[in-house]
C-alpha positions as CSV (number, residue, x, y, z in Angstrom):
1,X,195.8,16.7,113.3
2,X,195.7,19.8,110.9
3,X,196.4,22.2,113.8
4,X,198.8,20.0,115.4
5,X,200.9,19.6,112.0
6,X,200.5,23.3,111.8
7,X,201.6,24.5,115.3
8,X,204.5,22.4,114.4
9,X,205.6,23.7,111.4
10,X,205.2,27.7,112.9
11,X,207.6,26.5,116.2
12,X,209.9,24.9,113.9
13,X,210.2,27.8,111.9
14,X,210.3,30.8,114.6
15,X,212.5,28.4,116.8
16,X,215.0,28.4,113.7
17,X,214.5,31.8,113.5
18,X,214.7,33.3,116.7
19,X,217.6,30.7,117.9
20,X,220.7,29.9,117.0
21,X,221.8,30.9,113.1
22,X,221.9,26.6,112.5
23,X,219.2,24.3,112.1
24,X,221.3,21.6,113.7
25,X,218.6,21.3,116.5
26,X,215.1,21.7,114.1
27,X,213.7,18.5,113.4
28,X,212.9,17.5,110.1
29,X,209.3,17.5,108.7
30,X,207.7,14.4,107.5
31,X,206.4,14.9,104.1
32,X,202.2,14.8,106.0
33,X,203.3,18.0,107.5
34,X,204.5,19.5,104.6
35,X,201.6,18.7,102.1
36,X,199.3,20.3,105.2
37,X,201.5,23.5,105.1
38,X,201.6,24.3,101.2
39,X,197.8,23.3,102.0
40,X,196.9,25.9,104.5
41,X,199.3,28.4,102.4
42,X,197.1,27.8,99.1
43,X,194.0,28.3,100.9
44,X,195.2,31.2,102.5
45,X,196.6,32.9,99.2
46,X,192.5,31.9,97.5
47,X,191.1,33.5,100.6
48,X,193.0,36.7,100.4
49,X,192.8,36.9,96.3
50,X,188.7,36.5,96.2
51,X,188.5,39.0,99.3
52,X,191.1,40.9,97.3
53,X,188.8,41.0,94.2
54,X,185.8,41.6,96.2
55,X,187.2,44.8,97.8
56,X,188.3,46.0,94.1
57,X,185.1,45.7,92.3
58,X,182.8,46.5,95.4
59,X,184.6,49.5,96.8
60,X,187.9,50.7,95.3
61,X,185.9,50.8,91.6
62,X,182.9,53.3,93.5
63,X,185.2,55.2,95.2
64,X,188.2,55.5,92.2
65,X,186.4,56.8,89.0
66,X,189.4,55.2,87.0
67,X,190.0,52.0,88.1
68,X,188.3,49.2,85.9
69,X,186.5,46.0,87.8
70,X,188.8,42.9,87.6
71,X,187.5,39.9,85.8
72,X,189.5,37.3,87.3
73,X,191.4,36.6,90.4
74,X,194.6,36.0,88.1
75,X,194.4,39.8,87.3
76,X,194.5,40.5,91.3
77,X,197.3,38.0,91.7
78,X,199.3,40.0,89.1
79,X,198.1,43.1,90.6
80,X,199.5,41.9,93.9
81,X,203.0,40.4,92.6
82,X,203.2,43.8,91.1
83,X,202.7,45.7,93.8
84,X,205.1,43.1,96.0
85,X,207.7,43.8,93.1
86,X,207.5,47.4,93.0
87,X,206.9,48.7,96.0
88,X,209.1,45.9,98.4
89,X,208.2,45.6,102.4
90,X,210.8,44.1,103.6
91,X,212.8,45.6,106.6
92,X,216.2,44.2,106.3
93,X,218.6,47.2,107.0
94,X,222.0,46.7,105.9
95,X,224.8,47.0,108.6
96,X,227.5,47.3,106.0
């Protein structure tokens, strides 16, 4: 079921995507799916913040003389919005 709601949810979204510019032909998703997708991304984003943390205090802070261990995962969450906010990855190139 979990995999099955999830497949669903990534076709949906690259069919939309790599299709036609309308969502005329996407079906919509029943509120199950969508619980299990803001599930999976949660879990995901706790996964990647308490690795996150892990690689800061275990090897940045021995390798970096003057970066300071992070006491929380809040403080790597900011770290990483910061970083997001700053220094943007997207690749949109404008064809103006």
């Amino acid at each position: 079921m979990f995999t099955a709601a999830i497949n669903s949810v990534v076709r949906a979204g690259v069919k939309a995507a790599v299709g036609k510019d309308t969502f005329e032909d996407v079906k919509q998703a029943s509120a199950g799916e969508v619980v299990v997708a803001l599930l999976f991304l949660v879990i995901v984003v706790l996964i990647t913040l308490l690795i996150g943390k892990w690689l800061w205090n275990s090897v940045l802070c021995k390798h970096v003389t003057i970066v300071k261990p992070v006491d929380s995962v809040l403080t790597v969450l900011l770290v990483m919005i910061a970083i997001d906010w700053f220094l943007p990855t997207n690749n949109v190139v404008c064809t103006c």
